[in-house]
C-alpha positions in Angstrom: 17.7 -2.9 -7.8 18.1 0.6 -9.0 15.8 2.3 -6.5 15.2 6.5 -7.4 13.5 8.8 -5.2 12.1 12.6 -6.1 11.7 14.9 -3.2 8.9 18.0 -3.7 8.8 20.6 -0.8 8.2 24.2 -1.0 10.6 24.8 2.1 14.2 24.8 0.9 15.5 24.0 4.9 13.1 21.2 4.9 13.6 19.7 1.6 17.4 19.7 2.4 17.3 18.0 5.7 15.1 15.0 4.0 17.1 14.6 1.1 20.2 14.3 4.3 18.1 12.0 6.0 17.5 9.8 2.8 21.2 10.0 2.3 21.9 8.3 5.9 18.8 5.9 6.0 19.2 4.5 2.8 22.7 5.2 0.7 21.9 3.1 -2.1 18.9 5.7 -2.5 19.4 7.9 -5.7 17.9 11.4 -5.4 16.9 12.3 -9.0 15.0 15.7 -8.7 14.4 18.2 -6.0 11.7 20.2 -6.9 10.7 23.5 -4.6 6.7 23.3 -6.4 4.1 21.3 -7.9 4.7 22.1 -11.4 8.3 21.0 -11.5 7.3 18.3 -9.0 4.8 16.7 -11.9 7.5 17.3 -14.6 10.2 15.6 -13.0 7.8 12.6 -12.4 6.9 12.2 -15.9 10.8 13.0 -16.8 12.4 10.7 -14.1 9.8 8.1 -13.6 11.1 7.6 -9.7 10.8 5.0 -7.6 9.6 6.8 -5.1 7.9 10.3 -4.5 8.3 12.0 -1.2 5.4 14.9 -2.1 4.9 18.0 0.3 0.7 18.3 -0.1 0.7 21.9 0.2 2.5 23.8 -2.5 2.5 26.4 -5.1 1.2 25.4 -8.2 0.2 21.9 -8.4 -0.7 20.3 -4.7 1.0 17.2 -3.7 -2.2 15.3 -3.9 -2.6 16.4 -8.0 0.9 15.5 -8.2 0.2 12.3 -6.9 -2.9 11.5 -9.4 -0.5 12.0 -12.4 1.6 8.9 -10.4 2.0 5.1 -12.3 1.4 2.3 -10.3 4.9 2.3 -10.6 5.8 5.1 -8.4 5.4 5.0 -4.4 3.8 7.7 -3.3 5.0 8.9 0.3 2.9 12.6 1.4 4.6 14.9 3.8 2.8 17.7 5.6 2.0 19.8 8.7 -1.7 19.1 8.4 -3.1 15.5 9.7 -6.6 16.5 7.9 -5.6 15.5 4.2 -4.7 11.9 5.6 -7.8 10.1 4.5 -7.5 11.5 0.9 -4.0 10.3 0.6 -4.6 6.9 1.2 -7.5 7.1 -1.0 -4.9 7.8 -3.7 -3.0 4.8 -2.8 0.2 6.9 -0.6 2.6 4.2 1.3 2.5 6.7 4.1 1.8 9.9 5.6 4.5 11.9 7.6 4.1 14.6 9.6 6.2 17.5 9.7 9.0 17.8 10.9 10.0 14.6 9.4 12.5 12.8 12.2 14.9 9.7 11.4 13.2 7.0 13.5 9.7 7.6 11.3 11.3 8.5 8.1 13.0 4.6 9.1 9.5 3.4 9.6 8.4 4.6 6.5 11.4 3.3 4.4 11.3 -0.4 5.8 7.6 -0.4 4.5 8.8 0.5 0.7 11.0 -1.9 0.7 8.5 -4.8 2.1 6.6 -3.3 -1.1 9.7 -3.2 -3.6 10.3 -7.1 -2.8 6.7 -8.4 -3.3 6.4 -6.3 -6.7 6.9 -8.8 -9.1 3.5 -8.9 -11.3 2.1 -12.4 -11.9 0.5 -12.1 -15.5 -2.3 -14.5 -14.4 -3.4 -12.6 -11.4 -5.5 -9.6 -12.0 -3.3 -5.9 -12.2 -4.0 -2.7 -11.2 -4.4 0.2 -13.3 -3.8 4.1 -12.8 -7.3 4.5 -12.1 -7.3 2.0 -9.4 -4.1 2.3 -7.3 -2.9 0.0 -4.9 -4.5 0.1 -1.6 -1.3 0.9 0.9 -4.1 1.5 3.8 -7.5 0.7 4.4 -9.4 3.1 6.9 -12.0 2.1 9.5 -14.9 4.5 11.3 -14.9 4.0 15.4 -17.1 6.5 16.7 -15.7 9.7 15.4 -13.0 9.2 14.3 -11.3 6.6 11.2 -8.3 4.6 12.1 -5.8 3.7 9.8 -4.5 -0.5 8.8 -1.8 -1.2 6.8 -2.6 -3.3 4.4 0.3 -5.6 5.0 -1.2 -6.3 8.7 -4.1 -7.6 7.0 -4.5 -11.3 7.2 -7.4 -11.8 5.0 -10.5 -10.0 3.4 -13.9 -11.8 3.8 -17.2 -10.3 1.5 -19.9 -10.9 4.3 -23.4 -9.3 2.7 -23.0 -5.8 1.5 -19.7 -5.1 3.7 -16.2 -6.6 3.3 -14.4 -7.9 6.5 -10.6 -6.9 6.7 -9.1 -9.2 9.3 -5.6 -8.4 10.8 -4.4 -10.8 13.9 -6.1 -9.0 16.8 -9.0 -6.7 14.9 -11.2 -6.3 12.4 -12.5 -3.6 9.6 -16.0 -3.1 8.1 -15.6 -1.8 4.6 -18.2 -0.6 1.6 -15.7 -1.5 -1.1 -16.9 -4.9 -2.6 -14.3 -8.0 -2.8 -13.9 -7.7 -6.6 -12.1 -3.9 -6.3 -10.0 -5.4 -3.4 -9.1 -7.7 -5.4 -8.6 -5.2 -7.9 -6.1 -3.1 -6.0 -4.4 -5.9 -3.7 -0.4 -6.8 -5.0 -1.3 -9.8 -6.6 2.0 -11.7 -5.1 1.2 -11.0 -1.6 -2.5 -11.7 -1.7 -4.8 -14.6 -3.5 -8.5 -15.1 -4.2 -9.2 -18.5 -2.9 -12.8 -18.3 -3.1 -15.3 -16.2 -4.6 -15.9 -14.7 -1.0 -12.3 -14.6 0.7 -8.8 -13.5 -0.7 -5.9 -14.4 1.4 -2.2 -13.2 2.0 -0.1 -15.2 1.4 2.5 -14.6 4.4 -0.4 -15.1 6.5 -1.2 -18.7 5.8 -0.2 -20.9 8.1 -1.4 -23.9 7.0 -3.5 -25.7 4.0 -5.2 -28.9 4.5 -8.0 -31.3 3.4 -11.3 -31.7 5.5 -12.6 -34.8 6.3 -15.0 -34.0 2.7 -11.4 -33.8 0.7 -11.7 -29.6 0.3 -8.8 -27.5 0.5 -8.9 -25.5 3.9 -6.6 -22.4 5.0 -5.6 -22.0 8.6 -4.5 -18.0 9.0 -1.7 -16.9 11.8 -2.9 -15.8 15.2 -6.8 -16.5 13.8 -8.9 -19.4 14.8 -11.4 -19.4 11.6 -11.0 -21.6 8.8 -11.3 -19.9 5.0 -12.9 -22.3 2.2 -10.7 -23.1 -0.8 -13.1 -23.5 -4.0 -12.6 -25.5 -6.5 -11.6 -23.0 -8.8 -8.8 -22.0 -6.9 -7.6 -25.3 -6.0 -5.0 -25.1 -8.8 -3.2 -22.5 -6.9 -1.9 -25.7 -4.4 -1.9 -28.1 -6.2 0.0 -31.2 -5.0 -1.0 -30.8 -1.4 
């Protein structure tokens, strides 16, 4: 896979030592632009059409967070700053990740091996609902404890469950309250990594652990390192069938 990559920062020392740091972590990386401001930044996007976007959120011009709203779906959108603050607005915008300056190898690593978990589930299945630039991908989902809001991948989320008016995000040892409804998860979930199976859970996939018929004959999911079973509707059966 020809993977691209355009670097924005305002800094030329700093922009340099990324684009090295790329260059060791990840040779088969193509740098395409390096762009010292957010003008040029949102150019070369619409020029190069990268991979991925390694945006500095404060810069002349054009931030990295309007830089980021001109993104496709397409584009994985990776903020870099010296200001933790902006954090809950980049996820809101669908970012992969959120570095703080100075950028080191070890996290710049971190972020990289969660692109490419991305890159290899992208494949779209044209039955399964898509996104769309007004709706990107959720990379994160955030959580209030007290005062302050903690940050889930959305990989380390096992399954989503619409409970009332709140969604339940589950991961293996924890759980999130959210306002967003099921249907604009569903919405902004890669829909190769995670399934509706009923009209009140969707699933991912790598999480199952085991499908099986209850002593009624209905489908029933058993999720790693979770004890609670999740319903398989009738409508959805289709998705296993010959179990």
């Amino acid at each position: 896979m020809n993977v691209t990559a355009l670097i924005a920062e305002d800094e030329g020392p700093q922009r340099r030592a990324l684009t090295r740091l790329l260059a060791d972590a990840w040779p088969e990386l193509r740098v395409v632009a390096e762009c010292a401001n957010g003008t040029s930044a949102l150019a070369a996007l619409k020029a190069e059409r990268p991979t991925i976007a390694f945006l500095d959120i404060k810069m002349a011009g054009k931030d990295g967070l309007a830089v980021a709203q001109q993104a496709g779906t397409s584009t994985q959108i990776v903020f870099t700053t010296a200001y933790e603050q902006h954090a809950v607005r980049a996820f809101e915008l669908g970012a992969v990740d959120y570095i703080l300056k100075p950028v080191t190898a070890e996290r710049l690593e971190s972020t990289l091996n969660r692109i490419r978990t991305r890159l290899a589930f992208s494949r779209v299945d044209s039955n399964a609902p898509t996104t769309t630039p007004d709706a990107p991908r959720l990379a994160w989902i955030t959580a209030s404890s007290g005062n302050h809001v903690k940050f889930i991948a959305i990989e380390d989320v096992l399954f989503f469950g619409a409970c009332d008016s709140y969604t339940r995000a589950v991961t293996a040892d924890e759980e999130a309250i959210l306002r967003m409804p099921l249907r604009e998860i569903l919405q902004r979930v890669n829909p190769d990594e995670f399934w509706q199976v009923h009209r009140s859970f969707i699933v991912q996939l790598r999480a199952i652990e085991a499908v099986k018929r209850n002593q009624l004959g209905r489908l029933e999911i058993g999720v790693r390192g979770r004890t609670e079973v999740i319903p398989v509707s009738h409508a959805f059966q289709g998705r296993f069938r010959g179990m």
